[in-house]
VMD Tcl script that draws the C-alpha trace (Angstrom):
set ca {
  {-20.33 -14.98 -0.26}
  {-17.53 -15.78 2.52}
  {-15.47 -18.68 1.80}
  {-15.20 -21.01 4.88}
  {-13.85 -24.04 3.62}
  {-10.59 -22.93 5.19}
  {-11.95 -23.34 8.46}
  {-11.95 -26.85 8.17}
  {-8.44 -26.59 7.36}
  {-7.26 -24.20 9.96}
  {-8.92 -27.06 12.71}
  {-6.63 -29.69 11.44}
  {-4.04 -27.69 11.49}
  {-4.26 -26.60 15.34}
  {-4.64 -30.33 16.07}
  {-1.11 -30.25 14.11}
  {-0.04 -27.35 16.05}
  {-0.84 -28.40 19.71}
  {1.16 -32.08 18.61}
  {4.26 -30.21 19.28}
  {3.55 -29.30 22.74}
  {2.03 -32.63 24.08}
  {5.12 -33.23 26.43}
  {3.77 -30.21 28.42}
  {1.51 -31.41 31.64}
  {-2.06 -30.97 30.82}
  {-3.52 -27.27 31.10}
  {-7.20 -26.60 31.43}
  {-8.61 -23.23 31.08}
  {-12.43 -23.16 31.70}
  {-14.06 -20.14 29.59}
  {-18.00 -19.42 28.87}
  {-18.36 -20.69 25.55}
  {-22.35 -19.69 25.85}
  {-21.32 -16.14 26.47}
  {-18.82 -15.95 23.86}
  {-21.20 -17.53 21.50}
  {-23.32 -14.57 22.10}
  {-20.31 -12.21 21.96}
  {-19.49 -13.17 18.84}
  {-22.83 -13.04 17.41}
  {-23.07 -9.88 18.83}
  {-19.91 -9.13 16.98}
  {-20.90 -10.23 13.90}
  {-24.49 -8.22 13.44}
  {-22.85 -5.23 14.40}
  {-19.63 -5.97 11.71}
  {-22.73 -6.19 9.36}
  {-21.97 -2.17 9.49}
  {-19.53 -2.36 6.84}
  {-18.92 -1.48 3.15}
  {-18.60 -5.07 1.25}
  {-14.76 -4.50 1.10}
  {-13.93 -8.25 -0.42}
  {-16.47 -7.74 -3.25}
  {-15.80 -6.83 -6.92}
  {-18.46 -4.13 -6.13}
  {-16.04 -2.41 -3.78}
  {-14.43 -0.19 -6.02}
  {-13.53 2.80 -3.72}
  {-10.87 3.11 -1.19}
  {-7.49 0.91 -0.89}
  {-8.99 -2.51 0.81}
  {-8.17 -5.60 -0.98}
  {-9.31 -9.02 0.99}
  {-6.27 -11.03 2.29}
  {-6.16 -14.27 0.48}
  {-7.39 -17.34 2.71}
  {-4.44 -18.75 3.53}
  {-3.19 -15.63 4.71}
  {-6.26 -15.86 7.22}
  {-5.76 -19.13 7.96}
  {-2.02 -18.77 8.69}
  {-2.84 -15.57 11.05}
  {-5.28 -17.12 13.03}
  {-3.45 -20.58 13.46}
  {-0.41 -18.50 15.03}
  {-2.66 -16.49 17.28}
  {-3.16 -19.75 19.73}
  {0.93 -18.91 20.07}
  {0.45 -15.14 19.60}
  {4.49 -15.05 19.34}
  {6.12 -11.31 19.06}
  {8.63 -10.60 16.77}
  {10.60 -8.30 18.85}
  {12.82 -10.90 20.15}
  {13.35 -14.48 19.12}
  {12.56 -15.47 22.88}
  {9.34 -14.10 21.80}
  {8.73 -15.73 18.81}
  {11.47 -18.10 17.45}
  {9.77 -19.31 14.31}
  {7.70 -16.52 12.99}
  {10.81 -14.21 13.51}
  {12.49 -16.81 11.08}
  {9.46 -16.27 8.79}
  {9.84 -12.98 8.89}
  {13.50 -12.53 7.79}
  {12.70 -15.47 4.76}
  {9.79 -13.18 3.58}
  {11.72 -10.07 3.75}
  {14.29 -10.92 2.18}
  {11.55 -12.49 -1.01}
  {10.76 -9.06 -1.32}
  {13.87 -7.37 -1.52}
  {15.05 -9.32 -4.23}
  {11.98 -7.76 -6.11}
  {14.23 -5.16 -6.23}
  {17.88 -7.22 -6.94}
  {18.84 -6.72 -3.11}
  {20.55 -9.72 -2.03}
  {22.66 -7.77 1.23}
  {19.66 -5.19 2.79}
  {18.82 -4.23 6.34}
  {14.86 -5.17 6.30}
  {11.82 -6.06 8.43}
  {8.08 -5.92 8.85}
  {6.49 -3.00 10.58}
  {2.70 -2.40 11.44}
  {1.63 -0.76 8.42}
  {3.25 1.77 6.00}
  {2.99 4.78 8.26}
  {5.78 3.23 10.21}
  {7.62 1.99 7.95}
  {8.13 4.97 6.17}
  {8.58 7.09 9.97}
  {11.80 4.35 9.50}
  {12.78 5.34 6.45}
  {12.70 9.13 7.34}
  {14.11 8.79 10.58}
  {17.24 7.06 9.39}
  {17.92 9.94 6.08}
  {17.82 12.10 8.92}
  {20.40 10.54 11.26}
  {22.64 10.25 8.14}
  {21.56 14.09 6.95}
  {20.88 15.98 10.26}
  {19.56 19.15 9.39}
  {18.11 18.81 6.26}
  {15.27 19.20 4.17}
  {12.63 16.57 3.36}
  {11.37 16.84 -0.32}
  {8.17 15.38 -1.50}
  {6.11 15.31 -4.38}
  {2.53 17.48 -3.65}
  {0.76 14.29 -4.76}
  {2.97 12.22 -2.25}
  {0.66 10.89 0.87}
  {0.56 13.05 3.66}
  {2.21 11.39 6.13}
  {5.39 12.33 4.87}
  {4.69 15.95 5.96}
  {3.07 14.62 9.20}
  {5.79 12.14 9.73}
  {8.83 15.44 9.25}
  {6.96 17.40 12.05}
  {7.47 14.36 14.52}
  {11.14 13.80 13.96}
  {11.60 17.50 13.96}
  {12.95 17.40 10.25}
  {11.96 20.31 8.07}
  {9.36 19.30 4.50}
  {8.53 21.20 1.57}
  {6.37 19.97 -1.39}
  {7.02 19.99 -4.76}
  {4.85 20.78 -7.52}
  {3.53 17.96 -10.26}
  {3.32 18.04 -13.68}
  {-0.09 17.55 -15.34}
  {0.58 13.49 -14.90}
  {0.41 14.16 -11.05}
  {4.05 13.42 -10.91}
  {7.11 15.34 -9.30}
  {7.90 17.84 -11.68}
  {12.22 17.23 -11.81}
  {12.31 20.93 -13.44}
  {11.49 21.99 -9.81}
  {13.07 19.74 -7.82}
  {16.36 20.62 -9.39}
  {15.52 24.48 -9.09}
  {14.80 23.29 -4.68}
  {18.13 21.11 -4.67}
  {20.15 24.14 -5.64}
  {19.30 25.51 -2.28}
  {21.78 23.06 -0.97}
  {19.71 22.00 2.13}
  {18.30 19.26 0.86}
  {18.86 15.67 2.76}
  {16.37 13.53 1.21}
  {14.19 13.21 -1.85}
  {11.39 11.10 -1.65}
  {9.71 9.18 -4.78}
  {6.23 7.91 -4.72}
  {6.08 4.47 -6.63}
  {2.25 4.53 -7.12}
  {0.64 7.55 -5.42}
  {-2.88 6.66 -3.47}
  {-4.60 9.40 -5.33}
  {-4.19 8.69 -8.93}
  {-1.56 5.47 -9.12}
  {0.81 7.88 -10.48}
  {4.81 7.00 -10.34}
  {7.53 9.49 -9.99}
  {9.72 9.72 -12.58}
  {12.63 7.73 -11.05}
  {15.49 7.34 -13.36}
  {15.71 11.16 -13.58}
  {15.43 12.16 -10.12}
  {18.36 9.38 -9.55}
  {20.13 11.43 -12.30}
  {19.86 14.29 -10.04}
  {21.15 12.33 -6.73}
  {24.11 11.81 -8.90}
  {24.77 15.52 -8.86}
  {23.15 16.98 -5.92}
  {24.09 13.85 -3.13}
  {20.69 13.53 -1.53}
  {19.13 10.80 0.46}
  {16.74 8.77 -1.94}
  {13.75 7.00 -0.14}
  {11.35 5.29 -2.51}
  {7.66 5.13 -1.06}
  {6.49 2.12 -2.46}
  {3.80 1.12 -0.34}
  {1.17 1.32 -2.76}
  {2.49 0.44 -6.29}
  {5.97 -1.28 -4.98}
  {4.45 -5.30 -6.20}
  {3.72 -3.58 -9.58}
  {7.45 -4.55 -10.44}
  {6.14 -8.17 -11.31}
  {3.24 -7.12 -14.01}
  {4.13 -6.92 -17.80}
  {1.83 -4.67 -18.66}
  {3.32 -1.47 -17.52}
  {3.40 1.88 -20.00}
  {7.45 1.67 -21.08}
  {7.98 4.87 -19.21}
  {6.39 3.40 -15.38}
  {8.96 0.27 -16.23}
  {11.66 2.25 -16.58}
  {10.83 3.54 -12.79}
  {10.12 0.30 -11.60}
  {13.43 -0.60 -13.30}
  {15.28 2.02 -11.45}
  {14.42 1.32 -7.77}
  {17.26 -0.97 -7.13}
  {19.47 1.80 -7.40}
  {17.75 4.02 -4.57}
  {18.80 3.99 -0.93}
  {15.32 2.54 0.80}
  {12.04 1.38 -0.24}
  {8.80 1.21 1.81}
  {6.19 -1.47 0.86}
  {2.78 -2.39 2.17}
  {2.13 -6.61 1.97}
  {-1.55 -5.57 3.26}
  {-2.26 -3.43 -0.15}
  {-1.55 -5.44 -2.73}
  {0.03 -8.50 -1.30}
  {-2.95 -9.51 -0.08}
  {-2.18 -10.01 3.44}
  {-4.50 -8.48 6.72}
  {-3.41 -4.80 7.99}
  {-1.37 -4.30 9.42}
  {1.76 -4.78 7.64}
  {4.04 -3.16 6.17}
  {7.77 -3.67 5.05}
  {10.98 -1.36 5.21}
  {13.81 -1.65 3.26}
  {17.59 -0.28 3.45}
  {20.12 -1.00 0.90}
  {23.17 -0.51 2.70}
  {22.75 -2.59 6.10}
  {25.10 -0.67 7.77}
  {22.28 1.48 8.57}
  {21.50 -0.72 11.44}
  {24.19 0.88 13.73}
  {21.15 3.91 14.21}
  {19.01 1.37 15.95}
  {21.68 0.25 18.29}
  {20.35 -0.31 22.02}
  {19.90 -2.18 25.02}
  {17.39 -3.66 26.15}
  {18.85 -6.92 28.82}
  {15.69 -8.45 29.67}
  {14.45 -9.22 26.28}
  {17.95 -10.32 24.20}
  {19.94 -12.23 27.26}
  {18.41 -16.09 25.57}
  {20.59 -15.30 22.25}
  {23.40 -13.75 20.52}
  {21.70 -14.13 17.27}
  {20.56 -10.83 15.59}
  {16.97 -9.95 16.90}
  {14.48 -8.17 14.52}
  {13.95 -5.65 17.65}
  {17.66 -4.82 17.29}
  {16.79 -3.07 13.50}
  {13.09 -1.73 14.76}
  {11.99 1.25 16.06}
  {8.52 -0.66 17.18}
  {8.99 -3.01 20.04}
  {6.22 -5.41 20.22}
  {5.03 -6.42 16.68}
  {2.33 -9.06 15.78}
  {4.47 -11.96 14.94}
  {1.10 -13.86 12.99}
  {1.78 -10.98 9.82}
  {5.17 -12.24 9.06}
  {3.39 -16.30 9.45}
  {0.72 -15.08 7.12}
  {2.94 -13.44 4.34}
  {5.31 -16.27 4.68}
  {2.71 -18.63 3.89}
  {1.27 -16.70 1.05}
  {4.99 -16.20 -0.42}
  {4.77 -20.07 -0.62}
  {1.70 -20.49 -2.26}
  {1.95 -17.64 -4.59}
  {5.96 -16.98 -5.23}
  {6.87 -13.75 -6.19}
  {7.56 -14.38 -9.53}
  {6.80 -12.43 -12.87}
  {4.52 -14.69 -14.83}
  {3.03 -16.23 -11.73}
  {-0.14 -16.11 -9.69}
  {0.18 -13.28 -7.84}
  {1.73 -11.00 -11.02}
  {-1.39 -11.97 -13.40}
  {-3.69 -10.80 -10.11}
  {-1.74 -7.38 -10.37}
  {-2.16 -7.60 -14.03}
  {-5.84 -8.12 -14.22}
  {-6.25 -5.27 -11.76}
  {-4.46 -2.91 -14.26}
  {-6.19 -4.19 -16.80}
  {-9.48 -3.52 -15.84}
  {-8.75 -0.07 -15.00}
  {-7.22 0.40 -18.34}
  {-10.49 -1.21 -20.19}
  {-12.76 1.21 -18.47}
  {-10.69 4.37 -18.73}
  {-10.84 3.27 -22.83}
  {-14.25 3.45 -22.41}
  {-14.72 6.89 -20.60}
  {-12.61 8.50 -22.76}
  {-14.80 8.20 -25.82}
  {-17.57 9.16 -23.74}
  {-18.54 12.39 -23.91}
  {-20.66 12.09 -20.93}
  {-17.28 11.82 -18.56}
  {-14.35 13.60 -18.16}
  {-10.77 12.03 -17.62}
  {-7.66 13.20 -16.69}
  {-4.91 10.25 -18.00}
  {-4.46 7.09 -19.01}
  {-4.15 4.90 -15.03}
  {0.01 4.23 -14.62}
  {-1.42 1.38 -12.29}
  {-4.65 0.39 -11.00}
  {-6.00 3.98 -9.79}
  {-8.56 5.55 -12.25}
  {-9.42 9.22 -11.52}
  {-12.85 11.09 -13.73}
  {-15.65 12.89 -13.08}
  {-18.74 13.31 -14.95}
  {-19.53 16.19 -18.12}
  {-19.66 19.55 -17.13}
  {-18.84 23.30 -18.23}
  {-17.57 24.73 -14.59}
  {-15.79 22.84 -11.79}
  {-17.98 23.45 -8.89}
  {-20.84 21.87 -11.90}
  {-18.58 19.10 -12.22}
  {-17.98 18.60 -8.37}
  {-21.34 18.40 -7.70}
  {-21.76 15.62 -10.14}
  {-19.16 13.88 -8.54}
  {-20.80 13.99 -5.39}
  {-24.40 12.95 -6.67}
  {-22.53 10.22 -8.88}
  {-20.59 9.10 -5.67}
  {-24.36 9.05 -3.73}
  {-26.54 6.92 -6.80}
  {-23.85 4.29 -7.20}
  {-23.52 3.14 -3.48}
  {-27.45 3.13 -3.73}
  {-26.57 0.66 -6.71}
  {-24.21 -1.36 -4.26}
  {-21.09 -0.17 -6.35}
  {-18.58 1.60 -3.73}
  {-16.44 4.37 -5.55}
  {-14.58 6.79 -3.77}
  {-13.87 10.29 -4.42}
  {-10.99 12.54 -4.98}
  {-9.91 16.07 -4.21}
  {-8.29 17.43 -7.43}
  {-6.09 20.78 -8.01}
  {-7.74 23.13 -11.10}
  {-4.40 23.88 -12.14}
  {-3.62 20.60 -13.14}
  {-6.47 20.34 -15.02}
  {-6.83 24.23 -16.75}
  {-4.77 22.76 -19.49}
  {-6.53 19.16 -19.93}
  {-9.93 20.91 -19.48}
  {-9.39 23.90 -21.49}
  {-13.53 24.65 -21.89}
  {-14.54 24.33 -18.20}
  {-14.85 27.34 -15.92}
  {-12.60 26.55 -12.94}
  {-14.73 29.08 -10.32}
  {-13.20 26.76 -7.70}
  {-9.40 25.91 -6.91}
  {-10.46 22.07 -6.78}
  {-12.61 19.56 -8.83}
  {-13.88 16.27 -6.92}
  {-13.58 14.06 -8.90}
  {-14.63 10.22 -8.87}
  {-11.55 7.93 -8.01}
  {-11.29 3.54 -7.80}
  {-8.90 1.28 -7.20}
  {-9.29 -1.60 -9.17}
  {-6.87 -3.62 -7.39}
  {-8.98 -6.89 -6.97}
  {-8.55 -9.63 -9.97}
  {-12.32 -9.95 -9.98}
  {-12.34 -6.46 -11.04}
  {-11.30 -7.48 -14.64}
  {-14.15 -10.15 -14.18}
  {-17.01 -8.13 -13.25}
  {-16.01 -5.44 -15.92}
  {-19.22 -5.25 -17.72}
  {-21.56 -5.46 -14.72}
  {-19.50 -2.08 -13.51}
  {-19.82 -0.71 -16.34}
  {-23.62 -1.12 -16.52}
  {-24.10 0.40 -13.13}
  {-21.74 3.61 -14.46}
  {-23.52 3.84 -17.45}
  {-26.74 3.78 -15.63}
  {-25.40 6.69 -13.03}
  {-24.04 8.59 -15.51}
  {-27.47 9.28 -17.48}
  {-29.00 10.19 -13.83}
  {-26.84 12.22 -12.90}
  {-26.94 14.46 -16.05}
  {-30.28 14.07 -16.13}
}
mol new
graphics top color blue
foreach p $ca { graphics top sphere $p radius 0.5 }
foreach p [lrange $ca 0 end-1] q [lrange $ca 1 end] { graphics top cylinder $p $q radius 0.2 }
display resetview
């Protein structure tokens, strides 16, 4: 089920690799290949632990394989293990990393951007909120109540004040109340969830940039999830017009190891107006004396980083431009299109419940049932019989308010519903529709059974 024909590529490329060191005197290090033999054998029974993430059977949580020459790329640069702190550190993959970067801000038009990699989307957004909050000290952070968590989490550590704003039944901001929160005055920043990781929803951009227009707030786009979603053609007309309207915000955050198929962790910060880097101005001698070029540690709050993510997403970039129409859009595509086909299949069902049609590649139901703690413990015994079936689904915590008017015949005796949730983000997801759909229809009759 693994592919390993790349590892007869990534051997002739080391041999290429150690070519440009062969001026160096020999080096010898003497290691115990019998013991790491056994290590790694060791290593690989216990790894045996896992859910099948890289299978089309893996339906549940946010994991999406990193293509192969994104492995093979990472690995190769691990026998330099360069840091992209400082270009003493890693003089080639720091130029990798500032040609990939700036590929994915002109997903987004941005031709003049501050930008760099960061370990994951956690940090990258800690970036993003840190910096609205040197240029609005004192202000509030706003964020959607279906926006991830860490944006709460992340406010606590830089001391910056959060509230939460309500959704509409689309599990988007509402704008009615963020306008009615703005008026307070002590708002700084705003921030816009491209693709939310509980139901794929998008924030209704072009409206809450209406209201930057009048109210002057920082505008941070999280776009970690749905952010390569820009490329796909199949989009509902009201999701493009978001996707159409983040060029105009003031940062984005996206995550090359969701969707752009690369191995966590990495994640990518954006600012539109590079002037922004005077807030990460500091000194640091011992690391920038070899050059008076612009290190990537000069615009980072992270010091070491893992210089073999920005070789990895370079080389991908290559193989798989990021270009509407190309590869990587129609493996975007097919992921949205499978979770479209089988949400048009639940729908007529009467056996399932749904909420709305997927924005992206996030489907949230549950199965049939008249009250909500009924239908949660369906969930839950739905969740249970299809991993026994070797199909991975996750599950989702819903509110019963923003279902009382979807729902309008079930008993909400409970403020939440768990529901059944999947991203569908692989390509072989569209592939393997029917044999998914097979196991549902088979846990489905069990359960209500």
């Amino acid at each position: 089920m693994f592919e390993k024909d790349t590892i007869r590529i990534l051997e002739k490329a080391l041999a290429k690799l150690e070519e440009g060191f062969e001026a160096l005197p020999d080096f010898q290090q003497s290691y115990d290949l019998e013991r790491i033999e056994e290590l790694t054998m060791q290593v690989a029974e216990i790894m045996q632990n896992n859910y099948p993430y890289f299978h089309p059977y893996y339906a549940g949580q946010m994991l999406k394989p990193p293509h192969p020459i994104a492995r093979v790329a990472y690995m190769l640069s691990l026998w330099i293990n360069p840091n992209n702190h400082a270009l003493d550190g890693g003089r080639a993959s720091s130029a990798l990393e500032k040609e990939a970067v700036a590929e994915i801000a002109n997903l987004f038009q941005w031709d003049r951007f501050l930008g760099h990699l960061t370990g994951g989307g956690t940090m990258a957004n800690l970036e993003a909120l840190w910096i609205s909050g040197q240029l609005r000290p004192g202000l509030k952070v706003l964020a959607s109540e279906q926006a991830h968590y860490t944006h709460k989490r992340i406010s606590d550590v830089l001391g910056l004040k959060f509230q939460s704003i309500p959704c509409d039944e689309k599990a988007k901001m509402d704008v009615h109340a963020l306008r009615k929160m703005l008026e307070s005055g002590d708002v700084g920043t705003v921030v816009a969830t491209i693709g939310t990781t509980g139901t794929g929803s998008v924030d209704p951009l072009s409206e809450i940039l209406g209201l930057k227009e009048a109210y002057g707030f920082h505008l941070h786009a999280d776009a970690a999830y749905g952010g390569y979603f820009i490329l796909t053609d199949n989009l509902f007309p009201e999701t493009r017009v978001a996707y159409e309207s983040l060029k105009e915000v003031d940062s984005i955050v996206i995550d090359p190891h969701k969707h752009g198929l690369q191995p966590y962790g990495c994640g990518c910060i954006l600012y539109r107006d590079p002037e922004v880097g005077k807030h990460y101005k500091h000194d640091s001698p011992y690391t920038y004396f070899t050059s008076s070029e612009l290190h990537l540690g000069e615009i980072s709050l992270e010091c070491s980083r893992a210089g073999a993510s920005a070789v990895a997403l370079w080389a991908t970039q290559k193989l798989m431009p990021l270009v509407r129409g190309g590869e990587f859009a129609l493996g975007l595509s097919k992921g949205r299109e499978a979770a479209l086909a089988i949400y048009e299949r639940i729908v007529v069902d009467k056996r399932f419940r749904t909420i709305f049609p997927p924005e992206l590649d996030i489907l949230v139901w549950a199965p049939a049932g008249e009250s909500a703690s009924e239908i949660s413990e369906r969930s839950e015994a739905f969740f249970q019989k299809a991993s026994e079936e070797n199909l991975h689904l996750a599950t989702f915590k819903y509110p019963s308010s923003s279902l009382q008017t979807l729902w309008g015949d079930v008993d909400f005796d409970h403020p939440h519903v768990l529901c059944l949730r999947s991203c569908l983000m692989k390509p072989e997801h569209d592939e393997w529709l029917e044999r998914i759909w097979q196991v549902l229809d088979r846990v489905v009759n069990l359960v209500l059974s």
